[in-house]
C-alpha positions in Angstrom: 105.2 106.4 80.9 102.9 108.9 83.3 102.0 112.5 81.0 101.3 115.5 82.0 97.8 115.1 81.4 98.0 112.2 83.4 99.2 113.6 86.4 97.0 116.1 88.9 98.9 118.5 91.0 97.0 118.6 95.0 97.4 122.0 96.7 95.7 122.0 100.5 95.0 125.8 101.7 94.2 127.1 104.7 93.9 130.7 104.7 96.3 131.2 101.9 94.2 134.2 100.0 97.9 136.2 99.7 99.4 133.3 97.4 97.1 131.0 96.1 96.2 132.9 93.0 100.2 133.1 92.0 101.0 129.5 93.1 97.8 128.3 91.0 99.3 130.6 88.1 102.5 128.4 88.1 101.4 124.9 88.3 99.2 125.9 85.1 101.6 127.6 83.0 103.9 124.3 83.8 101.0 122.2 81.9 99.8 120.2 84.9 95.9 120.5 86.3 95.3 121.1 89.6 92.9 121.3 92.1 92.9 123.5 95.6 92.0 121.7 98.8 90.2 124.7 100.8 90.3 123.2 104.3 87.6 125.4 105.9 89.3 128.8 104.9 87.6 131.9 106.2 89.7 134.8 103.8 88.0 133.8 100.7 90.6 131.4 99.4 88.3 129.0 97.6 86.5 131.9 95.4 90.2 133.2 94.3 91.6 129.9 93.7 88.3 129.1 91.4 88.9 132.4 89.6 92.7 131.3 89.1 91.6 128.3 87.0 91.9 125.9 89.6 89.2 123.2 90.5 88.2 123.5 93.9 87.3 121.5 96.9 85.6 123.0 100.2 85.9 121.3 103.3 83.1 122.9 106.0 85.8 123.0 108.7 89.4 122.3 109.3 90.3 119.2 109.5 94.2 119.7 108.6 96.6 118.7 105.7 96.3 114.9 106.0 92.9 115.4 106.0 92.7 118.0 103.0 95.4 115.3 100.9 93.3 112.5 101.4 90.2 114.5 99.9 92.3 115.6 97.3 94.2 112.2 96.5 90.6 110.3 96.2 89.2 112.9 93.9 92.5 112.2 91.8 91.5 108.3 91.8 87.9 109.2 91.3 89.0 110.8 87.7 91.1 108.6 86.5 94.4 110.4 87.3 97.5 108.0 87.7 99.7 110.2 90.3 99.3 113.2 92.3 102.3 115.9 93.4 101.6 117.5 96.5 102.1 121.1 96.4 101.9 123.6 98.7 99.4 127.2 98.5 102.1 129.4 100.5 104.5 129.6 97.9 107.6 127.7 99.1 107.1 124.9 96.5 108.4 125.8 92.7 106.7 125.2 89.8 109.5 124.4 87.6 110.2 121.3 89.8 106.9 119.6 89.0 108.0 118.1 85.2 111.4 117.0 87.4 109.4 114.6 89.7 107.4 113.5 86.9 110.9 112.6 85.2 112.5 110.9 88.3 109.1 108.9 88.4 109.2 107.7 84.4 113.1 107.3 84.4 113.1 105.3 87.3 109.5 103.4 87.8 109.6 104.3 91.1 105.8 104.6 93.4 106.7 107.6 95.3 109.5 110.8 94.5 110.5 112.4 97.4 111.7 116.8 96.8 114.6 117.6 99.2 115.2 120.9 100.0 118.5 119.4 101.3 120.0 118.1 98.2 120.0 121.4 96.4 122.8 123.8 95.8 119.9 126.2 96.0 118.6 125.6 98.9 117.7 128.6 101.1 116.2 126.5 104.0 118.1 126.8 107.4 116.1 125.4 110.7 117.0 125.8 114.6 120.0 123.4 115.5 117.4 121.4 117.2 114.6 120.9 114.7 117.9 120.2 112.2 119.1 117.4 114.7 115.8 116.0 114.9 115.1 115.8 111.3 118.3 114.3 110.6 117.2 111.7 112.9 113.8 111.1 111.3 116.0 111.0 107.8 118.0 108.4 109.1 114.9 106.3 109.7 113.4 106.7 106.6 116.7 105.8 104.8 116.6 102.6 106.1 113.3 101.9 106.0 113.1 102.7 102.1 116.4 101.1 101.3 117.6 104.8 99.8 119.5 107.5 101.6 116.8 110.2 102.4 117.8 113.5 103.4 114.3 115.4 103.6 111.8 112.9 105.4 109.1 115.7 106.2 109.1 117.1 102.8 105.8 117.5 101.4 107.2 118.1 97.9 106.1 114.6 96.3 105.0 112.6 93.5 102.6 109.6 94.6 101.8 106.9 91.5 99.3 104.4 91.5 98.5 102.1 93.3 100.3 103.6 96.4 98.2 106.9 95.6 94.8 104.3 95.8 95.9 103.5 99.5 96.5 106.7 100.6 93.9 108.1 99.8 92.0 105.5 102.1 94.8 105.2 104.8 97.0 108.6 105.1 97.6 109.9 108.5 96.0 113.3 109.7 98.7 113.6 112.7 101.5 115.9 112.7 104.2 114.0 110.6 101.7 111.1 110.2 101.2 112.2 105.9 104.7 113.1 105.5 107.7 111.0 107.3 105.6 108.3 109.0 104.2 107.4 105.6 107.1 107.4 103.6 108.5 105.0 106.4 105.5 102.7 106.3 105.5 102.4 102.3 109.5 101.7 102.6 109.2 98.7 105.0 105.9 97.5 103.0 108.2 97.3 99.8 107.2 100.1 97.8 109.5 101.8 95.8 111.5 105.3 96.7 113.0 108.4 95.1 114.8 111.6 96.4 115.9 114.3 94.4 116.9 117.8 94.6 114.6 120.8 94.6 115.2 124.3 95.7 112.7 126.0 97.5 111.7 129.5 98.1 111.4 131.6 101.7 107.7 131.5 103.0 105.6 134.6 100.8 102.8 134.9 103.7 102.2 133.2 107.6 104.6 131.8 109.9 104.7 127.8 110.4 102.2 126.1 113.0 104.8 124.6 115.0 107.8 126.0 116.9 110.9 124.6 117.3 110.1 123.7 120.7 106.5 122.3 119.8 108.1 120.7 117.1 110.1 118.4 118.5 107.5 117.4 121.0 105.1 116.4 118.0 108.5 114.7 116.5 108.9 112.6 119.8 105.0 112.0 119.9 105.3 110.8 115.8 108.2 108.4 116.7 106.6 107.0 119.5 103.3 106.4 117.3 105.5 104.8 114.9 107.1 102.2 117.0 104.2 101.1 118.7 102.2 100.4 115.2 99.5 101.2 113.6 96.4 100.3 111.8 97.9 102.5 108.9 101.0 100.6 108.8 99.4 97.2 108.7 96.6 97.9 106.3 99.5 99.4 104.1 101.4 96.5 104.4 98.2 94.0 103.5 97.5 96.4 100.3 101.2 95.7 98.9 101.0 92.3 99.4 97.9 91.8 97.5 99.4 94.4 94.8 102.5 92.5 94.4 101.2 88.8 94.7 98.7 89.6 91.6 
């Protein structure tokens, strides 16, 4: 059984000065501790989210969310903590779902507890036909990769327990899907264990996304075809459950 106190919440930010301070706000007044990620902000988000209450990591430049996870998940391992939920700085993540992962997680034993925006009555989240057809393609991947139907591969709303949170915080991906549905499909076929549950999510408070629909489903062909072929990550995933599983 995983506590609170047991459990650090990851937020990466990247220019989010506009909701960091509120998002921080929430994750404390749900109990949990967090610390902020600042991948090489220039608006001052580091110095807000350290006045919020938050711990605080500064990377010198950007080297994107993969990037600012891993950082975050090894300074997790490094203290002791025994799962991680990513959570996003611009706002779209709610607060009130954290203690619901944390539930799936204990109520189930699972390593890893997916947040779909998709299997919510609340849900307020409504891509382009084409970005909706090509995650429901990645979806159907990761469902039968993981042995469980998945209905939000690319949801960075997620609980991580160790040891799968040891590994990725050697291994995850930097690429564009690479720390969000090519992982979850890599742990699935390496025989670690897989949630989904609902979780509402709210309209963006600040930005627009990096990607458009049309760039996005380049970068979604490009993340396939990475998958496919193999790579390092998958295999030294696979070699890491072995060993965890054979001990």
């Amino acid at each position: 059984m995983i506590q609170k106190s047991e459990v650090l919440v990851v937020i990466p930010a990247y220019n989010e000065s506009v909701t960091i301070a509120r998002v921080i706000a929430g994750v404390i007044n749900s109990g949990f501790s967090c610390v902020v990620v600042d991948d090489g902000s220039s608006d001052g988000t580091s110095i807000i989210a350290r006045n919020s209450g938050a711990e605080v990591l500064s990377l010198l430049i950007n080297v994107g969310v993969g990037g600012a996870l891993r950082c975050g998940f090894r300074f997790a391992v490094e203290k002791g903590y025994k799962a991680v939920i990513q959570f996003d700085a611009d706002g779209q993540h709610i607060s009130g779902h954290l203690i619901d992962l944390l539930t799936a997680a204990n109520s189930s034993s699972v390593d890893y507890v997916l947040g779909s925006r998709f299997r919510s009555c609340k849900n307020t989240h409504h891509p382009h036909y084409l970005k909706r057809f090509a995650m429901w393609g990645l979806s159907q991947i990761s469902s039968h990769a993981t042995g469980q139907k998945i209905t939000d591969s690319t949801s960075g709303f997620r609980l991580i327990k160790m040891p799968l949170l040891r590994e990725l915080a050697k291994h995850l991906p930097n690429y564009y899907l690479g720390d969000t549905f090519e992982t979850l499909v890599v742990i699935g076929r390496a025989g670690y264990s897989v949630e989904e549950i609902g979780v509402a999510m709210a309209p963006r408070q600040s930005g627009v996304s990096t990607a458009s629909n049309r760039h996005a489903i380049v970068l979604i062909s490009k993340a396939l075809l990475t998958l496919f072929l193999g790579t390092n990550f998958q295999r030294r995933i696979r070699i890491a459950s072995i060993r965890h599983y054979d001990n």
